[in-house]
NUTORPA-454714 format. One record per residue: x, y, z of N, C-alpha, C in turn. Coordinates in pm, 1 decimal. Atoms other than C-alpha are relative to their C-alpha. Layout:
% residues N
     n.east    n.north       n.up    ca.east   ca.north      ca.up     c.east    c.north       c.up
          X          Y          Z          X          Y          Z          X          Y          Z
...
END
This chain:
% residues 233
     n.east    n.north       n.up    ca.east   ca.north      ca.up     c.east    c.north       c.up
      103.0      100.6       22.8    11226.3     8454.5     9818.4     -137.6       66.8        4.1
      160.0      -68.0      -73.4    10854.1     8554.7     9727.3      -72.2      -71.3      135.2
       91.0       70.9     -140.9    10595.2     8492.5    10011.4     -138.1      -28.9      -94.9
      143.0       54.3       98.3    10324.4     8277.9     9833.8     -159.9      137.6       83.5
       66.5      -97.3       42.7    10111.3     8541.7    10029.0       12.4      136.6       78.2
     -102.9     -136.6      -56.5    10232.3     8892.7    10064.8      -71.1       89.4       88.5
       39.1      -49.7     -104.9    10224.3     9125.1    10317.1      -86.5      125.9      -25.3
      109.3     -109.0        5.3     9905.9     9382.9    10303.5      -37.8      115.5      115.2
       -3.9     -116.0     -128.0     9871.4     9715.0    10503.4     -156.4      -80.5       50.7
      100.2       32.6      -77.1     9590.6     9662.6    10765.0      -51.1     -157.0       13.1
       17.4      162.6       -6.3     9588.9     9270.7    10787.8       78.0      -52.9      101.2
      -65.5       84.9     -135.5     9748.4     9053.0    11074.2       54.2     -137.9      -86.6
      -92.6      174.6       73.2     9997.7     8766.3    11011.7       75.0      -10.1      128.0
      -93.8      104.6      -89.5    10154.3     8507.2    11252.0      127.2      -19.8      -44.8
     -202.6        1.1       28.7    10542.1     8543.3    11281.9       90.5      -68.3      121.7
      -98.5       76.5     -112.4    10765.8     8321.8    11402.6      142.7     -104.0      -79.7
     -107.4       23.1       33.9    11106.3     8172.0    11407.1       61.0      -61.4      118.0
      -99.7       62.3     -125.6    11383.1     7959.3    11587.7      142.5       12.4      -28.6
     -150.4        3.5      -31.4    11740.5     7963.1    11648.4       62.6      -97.4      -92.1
      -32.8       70.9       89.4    11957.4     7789.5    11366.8       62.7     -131.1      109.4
        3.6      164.1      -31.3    11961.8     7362.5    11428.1      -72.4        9.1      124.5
       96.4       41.7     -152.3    11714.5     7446.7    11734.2       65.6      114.8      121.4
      -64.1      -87.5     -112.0    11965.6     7652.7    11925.8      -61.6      101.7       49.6
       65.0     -106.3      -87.1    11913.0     7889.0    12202.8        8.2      151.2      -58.3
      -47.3     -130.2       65.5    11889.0     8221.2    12111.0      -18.5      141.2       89.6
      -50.0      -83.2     -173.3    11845.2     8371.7    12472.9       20.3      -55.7       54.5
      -80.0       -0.3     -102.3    12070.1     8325.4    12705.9        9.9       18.1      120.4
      -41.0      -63.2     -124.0    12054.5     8533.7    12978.9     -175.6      109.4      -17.9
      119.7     -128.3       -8.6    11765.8     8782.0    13106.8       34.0      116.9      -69.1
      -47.7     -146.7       76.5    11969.0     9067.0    12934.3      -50.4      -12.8     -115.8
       38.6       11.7      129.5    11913.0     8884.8    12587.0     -115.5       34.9       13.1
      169.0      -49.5       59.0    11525.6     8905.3    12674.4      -57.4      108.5      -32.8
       84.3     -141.1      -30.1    11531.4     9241.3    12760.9       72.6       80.8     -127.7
      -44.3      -93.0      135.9    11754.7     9357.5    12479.4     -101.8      -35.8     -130.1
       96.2      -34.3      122.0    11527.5     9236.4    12216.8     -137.0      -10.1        5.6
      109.5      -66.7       -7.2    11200.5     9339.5    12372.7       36.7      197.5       -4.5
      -61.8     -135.5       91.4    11370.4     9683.9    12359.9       28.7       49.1     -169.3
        6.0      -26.4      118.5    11451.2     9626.2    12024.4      -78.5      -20.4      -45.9
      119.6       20.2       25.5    11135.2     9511.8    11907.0     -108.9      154.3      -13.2
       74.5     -161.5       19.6    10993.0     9900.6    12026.1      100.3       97.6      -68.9
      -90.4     -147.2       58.0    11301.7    10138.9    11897.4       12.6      -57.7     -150.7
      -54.2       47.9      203.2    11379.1     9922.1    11556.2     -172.2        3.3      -89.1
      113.6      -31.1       40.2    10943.5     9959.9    11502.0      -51.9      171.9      -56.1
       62.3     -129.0       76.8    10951.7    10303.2    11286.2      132.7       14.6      -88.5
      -78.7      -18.0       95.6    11149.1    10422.5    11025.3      113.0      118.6       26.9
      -73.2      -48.6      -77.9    11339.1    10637.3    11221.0      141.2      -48.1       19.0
     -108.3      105.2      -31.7    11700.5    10542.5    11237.8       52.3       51.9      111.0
     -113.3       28.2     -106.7    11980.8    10489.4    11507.8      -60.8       29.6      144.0
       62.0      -14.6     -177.8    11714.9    10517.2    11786.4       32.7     -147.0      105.5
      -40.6       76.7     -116.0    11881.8    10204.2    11966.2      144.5       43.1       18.2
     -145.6      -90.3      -12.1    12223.6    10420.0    11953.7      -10.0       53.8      105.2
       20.4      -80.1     -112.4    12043.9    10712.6    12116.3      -17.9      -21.3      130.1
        9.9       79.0     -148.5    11901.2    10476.0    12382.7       76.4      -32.2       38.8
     -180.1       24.2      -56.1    12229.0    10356.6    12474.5      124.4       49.8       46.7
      -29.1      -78.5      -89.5    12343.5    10635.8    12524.2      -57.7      114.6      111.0
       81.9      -19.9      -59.2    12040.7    10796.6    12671.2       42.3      -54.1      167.8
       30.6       62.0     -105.2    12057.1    10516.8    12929.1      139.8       36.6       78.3
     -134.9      -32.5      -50.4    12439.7    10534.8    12986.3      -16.5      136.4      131.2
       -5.1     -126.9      -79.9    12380.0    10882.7    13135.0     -110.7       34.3      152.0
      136.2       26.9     -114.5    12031.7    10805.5    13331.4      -12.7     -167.0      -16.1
       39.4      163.6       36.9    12069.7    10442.6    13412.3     -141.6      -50.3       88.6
      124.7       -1.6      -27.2    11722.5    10491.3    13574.9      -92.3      -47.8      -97.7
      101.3      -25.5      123.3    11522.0    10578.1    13261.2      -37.4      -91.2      -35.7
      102.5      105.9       64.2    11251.2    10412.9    13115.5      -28.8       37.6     -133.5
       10.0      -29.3      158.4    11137.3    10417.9    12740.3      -67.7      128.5        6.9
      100.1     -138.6      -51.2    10870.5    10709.1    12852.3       82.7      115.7       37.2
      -71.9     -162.8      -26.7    11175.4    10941.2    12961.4       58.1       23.5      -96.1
     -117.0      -37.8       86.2    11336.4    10895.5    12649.7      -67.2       13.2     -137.1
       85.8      -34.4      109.2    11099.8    10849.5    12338.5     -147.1      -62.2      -12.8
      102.1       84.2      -26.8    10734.9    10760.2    12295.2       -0.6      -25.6     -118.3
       71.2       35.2      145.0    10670.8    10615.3    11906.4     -123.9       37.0       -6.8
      146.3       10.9       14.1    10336.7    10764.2    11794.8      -47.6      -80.9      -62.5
       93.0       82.5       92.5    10108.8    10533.5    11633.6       18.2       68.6     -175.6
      -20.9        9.2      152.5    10155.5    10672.1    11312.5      149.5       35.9      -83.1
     -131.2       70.1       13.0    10512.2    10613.2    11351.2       32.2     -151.6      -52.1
      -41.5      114.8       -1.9    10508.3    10278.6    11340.4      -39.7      -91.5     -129.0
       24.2       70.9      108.9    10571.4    10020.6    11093.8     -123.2      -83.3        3.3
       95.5      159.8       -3.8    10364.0     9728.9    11240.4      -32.2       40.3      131.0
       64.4       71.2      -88.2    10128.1     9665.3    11517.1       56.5     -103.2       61.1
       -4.1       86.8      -98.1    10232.1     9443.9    11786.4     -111.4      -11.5       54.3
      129.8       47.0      -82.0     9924.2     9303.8    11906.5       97.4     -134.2      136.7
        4.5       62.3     -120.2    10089.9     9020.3    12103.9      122.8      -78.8      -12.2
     -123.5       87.0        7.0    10420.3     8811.3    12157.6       66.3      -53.6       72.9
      -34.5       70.2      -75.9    10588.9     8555.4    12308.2      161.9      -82.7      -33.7
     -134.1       27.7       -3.5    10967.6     8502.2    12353.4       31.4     -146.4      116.2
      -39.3      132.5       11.3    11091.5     8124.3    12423.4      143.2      -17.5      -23.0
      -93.3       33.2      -26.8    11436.6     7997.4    12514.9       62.6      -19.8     -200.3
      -78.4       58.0      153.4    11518.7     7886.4    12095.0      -56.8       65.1     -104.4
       89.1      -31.1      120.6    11216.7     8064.8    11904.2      -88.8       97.7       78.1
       98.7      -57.9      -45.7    10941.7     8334.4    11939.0     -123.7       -2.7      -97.2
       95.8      -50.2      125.6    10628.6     8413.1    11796.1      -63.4      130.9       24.5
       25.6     -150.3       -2.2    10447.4     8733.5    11697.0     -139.1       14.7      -76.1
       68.7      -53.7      149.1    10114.6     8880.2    11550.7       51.8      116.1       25.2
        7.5     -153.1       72.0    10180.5     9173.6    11357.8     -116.2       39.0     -108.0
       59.1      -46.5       99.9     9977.3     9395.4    11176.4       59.6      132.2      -85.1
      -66.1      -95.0       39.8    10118.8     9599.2    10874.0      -59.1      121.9       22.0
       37.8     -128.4       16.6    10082.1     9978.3    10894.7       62.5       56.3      -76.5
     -119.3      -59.6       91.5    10342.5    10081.3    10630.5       -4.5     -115.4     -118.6
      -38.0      103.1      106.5    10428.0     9938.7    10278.0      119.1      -36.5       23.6
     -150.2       75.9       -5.1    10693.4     9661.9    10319.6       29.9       30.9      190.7
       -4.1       35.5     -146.9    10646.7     9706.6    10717.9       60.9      -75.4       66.5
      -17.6      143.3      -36.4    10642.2     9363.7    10821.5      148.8      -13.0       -1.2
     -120.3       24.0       10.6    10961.8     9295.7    10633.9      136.2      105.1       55.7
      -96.8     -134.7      -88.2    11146.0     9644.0    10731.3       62.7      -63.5      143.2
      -12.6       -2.9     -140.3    11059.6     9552.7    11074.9      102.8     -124.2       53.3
      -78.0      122.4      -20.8    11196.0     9214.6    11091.2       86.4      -13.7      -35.2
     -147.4      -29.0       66.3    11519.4     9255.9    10904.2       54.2       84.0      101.6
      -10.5      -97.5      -98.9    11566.3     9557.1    11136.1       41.8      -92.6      119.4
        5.9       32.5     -134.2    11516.8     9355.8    11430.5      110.8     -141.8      -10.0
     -138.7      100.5      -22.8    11709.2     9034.3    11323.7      110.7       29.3      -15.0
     -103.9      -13.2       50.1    11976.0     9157.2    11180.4       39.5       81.9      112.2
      -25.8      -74.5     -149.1    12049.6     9401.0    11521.3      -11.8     -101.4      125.0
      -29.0       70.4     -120.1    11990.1     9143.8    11757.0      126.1     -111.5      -17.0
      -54.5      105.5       52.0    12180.9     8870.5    11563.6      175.3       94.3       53.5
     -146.3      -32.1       -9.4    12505.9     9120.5    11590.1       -9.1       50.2      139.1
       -9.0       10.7     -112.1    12421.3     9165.4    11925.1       61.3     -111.4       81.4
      -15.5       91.0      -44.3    12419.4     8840.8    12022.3      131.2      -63.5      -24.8
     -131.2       55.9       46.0    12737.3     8737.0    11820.4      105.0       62.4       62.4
     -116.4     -122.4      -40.4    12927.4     9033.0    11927.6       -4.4      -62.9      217.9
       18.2       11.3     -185.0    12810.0     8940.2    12334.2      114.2     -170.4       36.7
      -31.5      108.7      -14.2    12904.8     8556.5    12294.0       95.2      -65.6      -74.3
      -94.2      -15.2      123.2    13165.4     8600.1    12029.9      -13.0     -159.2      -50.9
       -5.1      105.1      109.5    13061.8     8361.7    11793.4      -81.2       60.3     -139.2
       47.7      -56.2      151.9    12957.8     8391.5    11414.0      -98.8      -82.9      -49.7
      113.0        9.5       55.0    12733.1     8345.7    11157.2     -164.7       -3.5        9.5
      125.5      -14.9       22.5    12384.1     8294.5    11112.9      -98.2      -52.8      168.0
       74.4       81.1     -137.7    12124.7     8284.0    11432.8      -77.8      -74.7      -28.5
      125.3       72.6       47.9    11820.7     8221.0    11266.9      -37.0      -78.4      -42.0
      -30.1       94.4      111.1    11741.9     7936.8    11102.4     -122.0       54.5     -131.3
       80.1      -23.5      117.9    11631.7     8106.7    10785.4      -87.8       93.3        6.2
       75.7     -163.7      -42.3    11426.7     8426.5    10718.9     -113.2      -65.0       72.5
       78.3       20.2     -102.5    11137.4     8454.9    10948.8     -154.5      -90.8      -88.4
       76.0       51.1       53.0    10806.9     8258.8    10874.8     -107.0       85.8       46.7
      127.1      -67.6      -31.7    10470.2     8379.4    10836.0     -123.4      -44.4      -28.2
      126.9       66.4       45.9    10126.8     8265.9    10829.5     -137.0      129.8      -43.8
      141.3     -114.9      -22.2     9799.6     8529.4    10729.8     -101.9      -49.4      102.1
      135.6       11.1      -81.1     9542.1     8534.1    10981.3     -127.5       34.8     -126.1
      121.6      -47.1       45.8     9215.9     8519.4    10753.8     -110.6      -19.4       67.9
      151.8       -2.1      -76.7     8938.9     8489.9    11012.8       15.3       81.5      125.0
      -23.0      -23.2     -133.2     8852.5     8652.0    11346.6        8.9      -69.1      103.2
       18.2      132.0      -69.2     8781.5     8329.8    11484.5      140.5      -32.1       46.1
     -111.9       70.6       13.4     9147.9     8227.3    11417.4       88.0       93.6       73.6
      -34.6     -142.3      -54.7     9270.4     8588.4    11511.9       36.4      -25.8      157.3
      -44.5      -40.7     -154.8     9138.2     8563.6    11895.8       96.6     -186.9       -4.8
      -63.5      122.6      -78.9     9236.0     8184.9    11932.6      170.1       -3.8        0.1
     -104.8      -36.3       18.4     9567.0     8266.5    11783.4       85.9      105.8      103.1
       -2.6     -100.0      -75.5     9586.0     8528.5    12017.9       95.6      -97.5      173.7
      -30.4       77.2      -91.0     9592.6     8250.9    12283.7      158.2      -79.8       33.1
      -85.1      101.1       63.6     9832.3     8032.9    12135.2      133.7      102.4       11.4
     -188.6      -51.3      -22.1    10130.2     8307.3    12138.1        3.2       45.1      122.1
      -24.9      -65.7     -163.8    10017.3     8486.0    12474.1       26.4     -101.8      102.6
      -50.4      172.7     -114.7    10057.7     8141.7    12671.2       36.9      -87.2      -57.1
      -71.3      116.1       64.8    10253.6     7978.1    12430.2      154.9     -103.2      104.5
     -130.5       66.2      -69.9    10549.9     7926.7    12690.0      -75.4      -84.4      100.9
       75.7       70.1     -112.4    10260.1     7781.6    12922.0      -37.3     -156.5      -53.3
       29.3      130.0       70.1    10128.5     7543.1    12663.2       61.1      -85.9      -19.1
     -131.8      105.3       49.7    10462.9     7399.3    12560.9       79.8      -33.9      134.7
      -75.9       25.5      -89.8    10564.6     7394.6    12933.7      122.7       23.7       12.5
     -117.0      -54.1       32.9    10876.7     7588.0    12841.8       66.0       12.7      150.1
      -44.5      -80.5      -63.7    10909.3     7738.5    13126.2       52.4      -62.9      157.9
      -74.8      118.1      -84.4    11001.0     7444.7    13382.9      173.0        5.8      -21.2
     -118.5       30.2      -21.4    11347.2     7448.6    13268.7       65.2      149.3      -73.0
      -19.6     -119.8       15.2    11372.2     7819.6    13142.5        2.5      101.7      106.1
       16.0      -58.6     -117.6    11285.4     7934.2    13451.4      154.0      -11.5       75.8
      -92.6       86.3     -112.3    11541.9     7716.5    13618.9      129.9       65.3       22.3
     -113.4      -22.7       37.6    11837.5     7808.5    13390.8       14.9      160.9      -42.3
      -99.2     -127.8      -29.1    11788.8     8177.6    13431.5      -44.0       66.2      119.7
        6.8      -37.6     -151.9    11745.4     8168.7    13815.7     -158.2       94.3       29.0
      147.4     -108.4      -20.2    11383.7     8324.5    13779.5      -81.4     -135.9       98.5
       99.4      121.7      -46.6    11129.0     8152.8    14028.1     -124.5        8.2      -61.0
      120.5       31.3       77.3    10845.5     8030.6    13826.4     -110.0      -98.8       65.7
      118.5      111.7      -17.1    10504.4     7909.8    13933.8      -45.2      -52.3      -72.5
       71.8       86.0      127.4    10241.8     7722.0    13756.2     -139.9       80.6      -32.3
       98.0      -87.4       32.3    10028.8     8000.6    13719.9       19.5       42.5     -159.8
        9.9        9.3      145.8     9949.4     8091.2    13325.4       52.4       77.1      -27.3
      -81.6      -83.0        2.8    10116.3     8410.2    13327.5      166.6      -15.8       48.2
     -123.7      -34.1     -130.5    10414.0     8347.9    13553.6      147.9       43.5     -132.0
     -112.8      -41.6       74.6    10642.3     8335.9    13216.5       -8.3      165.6       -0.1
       20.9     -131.2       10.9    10733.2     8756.1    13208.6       49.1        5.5     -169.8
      -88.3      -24.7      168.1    10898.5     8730.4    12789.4     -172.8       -1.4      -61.6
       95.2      -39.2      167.6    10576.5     8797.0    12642.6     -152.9       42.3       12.5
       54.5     -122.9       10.5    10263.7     9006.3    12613.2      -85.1      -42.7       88.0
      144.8       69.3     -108.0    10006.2     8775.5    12852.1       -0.8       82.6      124.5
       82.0     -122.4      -62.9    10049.9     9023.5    13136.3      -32.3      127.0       33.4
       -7.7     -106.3      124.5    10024.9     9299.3    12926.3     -174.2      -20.5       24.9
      156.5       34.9       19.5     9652.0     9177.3    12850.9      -61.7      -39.1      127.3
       67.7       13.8     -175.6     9581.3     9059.3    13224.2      -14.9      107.7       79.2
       41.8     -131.0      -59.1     9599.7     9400.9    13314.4      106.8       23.4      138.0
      -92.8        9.2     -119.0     9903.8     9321.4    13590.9      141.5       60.1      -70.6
     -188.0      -48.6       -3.1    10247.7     9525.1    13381.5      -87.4       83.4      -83.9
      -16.8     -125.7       86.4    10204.9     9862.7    13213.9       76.4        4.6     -127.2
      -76.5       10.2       93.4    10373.6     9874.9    12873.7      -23.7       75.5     -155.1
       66.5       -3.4      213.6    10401.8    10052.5    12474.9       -4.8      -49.6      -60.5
       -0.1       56.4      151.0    10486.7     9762.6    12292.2     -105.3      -47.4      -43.1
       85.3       57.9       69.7    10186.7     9598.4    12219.0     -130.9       99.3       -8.6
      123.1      -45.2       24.6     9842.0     9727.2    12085.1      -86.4      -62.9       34.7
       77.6      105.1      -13.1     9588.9     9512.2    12254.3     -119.8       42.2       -0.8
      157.8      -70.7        4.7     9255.5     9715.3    12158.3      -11.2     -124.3      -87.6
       91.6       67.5       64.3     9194.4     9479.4    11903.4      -30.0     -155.8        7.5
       36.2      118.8      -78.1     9181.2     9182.8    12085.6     -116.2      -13.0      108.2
       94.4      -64.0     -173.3     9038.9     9354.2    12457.2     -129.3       36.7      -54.3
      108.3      -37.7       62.8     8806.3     9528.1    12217.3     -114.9     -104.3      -19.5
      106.0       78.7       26.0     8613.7     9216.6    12168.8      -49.7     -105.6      105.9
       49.8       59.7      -93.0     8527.6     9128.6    12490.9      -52.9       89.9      129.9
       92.5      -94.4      -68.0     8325.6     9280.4    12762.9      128.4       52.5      111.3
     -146.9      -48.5      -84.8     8671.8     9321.1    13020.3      113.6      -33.0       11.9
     -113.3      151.5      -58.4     8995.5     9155.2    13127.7      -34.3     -125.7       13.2
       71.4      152.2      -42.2     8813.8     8895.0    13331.1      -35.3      -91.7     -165.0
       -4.5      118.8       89.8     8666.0     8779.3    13016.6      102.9      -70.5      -67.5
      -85.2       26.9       79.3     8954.1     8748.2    12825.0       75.6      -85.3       24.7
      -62.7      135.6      -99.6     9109.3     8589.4    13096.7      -58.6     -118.9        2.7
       76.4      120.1      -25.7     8856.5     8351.9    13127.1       40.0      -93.8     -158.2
        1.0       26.4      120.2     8890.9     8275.6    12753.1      158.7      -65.5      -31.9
     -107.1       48.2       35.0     9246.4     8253.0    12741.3       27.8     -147.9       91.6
      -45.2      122.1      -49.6     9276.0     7979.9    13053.3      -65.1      -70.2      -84.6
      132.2      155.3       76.7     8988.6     7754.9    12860.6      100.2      -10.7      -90.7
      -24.2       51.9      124.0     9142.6     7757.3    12587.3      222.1      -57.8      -16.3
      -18.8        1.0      -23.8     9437.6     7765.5    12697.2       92.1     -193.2       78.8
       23.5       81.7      -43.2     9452.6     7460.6    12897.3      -41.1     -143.7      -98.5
       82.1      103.7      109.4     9267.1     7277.6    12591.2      152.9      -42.5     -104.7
     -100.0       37.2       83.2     9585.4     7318.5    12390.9      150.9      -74.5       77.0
     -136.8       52.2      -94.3     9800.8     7219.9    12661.3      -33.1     -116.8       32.9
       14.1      145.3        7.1     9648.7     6907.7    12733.0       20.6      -39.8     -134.0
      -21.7      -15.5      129.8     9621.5     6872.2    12343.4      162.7      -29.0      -44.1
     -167.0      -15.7       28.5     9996.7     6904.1    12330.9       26.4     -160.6       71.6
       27.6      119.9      -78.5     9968.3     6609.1    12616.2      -14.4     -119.5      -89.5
        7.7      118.4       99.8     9777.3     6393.3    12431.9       80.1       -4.5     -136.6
      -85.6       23.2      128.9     9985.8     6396.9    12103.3      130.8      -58.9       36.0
     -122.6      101.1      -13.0    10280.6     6296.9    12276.0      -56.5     -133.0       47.2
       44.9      144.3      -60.9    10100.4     5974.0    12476.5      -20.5      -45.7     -114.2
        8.0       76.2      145.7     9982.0     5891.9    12107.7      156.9      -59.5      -72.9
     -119.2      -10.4       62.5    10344.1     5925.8    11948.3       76.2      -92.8      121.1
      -81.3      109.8      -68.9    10484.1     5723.2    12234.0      -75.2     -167.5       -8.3
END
């Protein structure tokens, strides 16, 4: 299927997707962590580097991604600026760095987790419901707020009340407390390679601000979410 509008090296686009008829599509804390792993080894053109890791790890079940390979930056297909993994669906910005990137990357990554997941829970066919969706970011405006919107997306939608529950994690009501996705990455509280967050951090004087920026706004969409249901009821 074309994409009414296609994917361009050095540009940012909103990616996201859910589980076919709504379904879950993690399970267990393993699923999260297997495809934030995959997300960094299936990001270069490099093949069977989630093989090597696997067996890498087998041998040092210590090891961290840092003892085993680092991706340079001009390895990589796409930019991860920021992302947020959700019990049925995730979302993602990416920015291309490669021709046909984007799509590489995401084929790569569904199609490896999908036979993951089938192969773990032995069941078949299709996870996704349907190739992945994408929106262009054309402003900066839209960029940081967007920014917001996937890094505390499990906060906004209140996901995490019954995600928490059902995989024994204790969850506060703090804006971070979900760990599936890049918010404390950018708070400056977990160390990590997958994401690139200069060009977000870059446009603000520290953390704090950003922080500050993300609760406001933050908060605005989460009530927001609020009011739309009291209307609809």
């Amino acid at each position: 299927m074309q994409r009414k509008i296609p994917f361009v090296n050095d540009e940012y686009h909103h990616i996201f997707n859910r589980g076919t008829d709504k379904r879950p599509i993690f399970l267990d804390q393993a699923d999260y962590e297997r495809y934030l792993i995959s997300m960094y080894f299936l990001n270069t053109q490099e093949g069977n580097l989630m093989a090597k890791w696997r067996d890498f790890k087998r041998l040092n079940r210590a090891a961290r991604i840092s003892d085993f390979k680092i991706i340079k930056p001009e390895e990589r297909l796409v930019d991860i600026i920021c992302y947020c993994l959700n019990e049925n669906h995730y979302h993602k910005i990416l920015k291309q760095l490669k021709d046909k990137g984007i799509e590489t990357f995401m084929q790569k990554l569904g199609t490896s987790y999908a036979m993951y997941f089938n192969k773990k829970y032995n069941r078949v066919g299709a996870l996704f419901q349907g190739p992945f969706k994408s929106v262009f970011i054309d402003s900066n405006e839209y960029f940081l707020y967007l920014s917001v919107y996937v890094n505390a997306n499990n906060f906004i939608h209140d996901y995490k009340r019954f995600q928490g529950e059902a995989l024994g994690i204790s969850q506060g009501l703090a804006l971070e407390s979900w760990q599936y996705c890049s918010l404390p990455n950018y708070f400056g509280q977990r160390d990590g390679v997958l994401c690139n967050m200069k060009p977000i951090l870059d446009q603000f004087k520290n953390i704090e601000e950003y922080k500050e920026f993300v609760q406001n706004n933050a908060l605005y969409l989460k009530d927001k979410k609020e009011l739309e249901k009291l209307i609809l009821e």
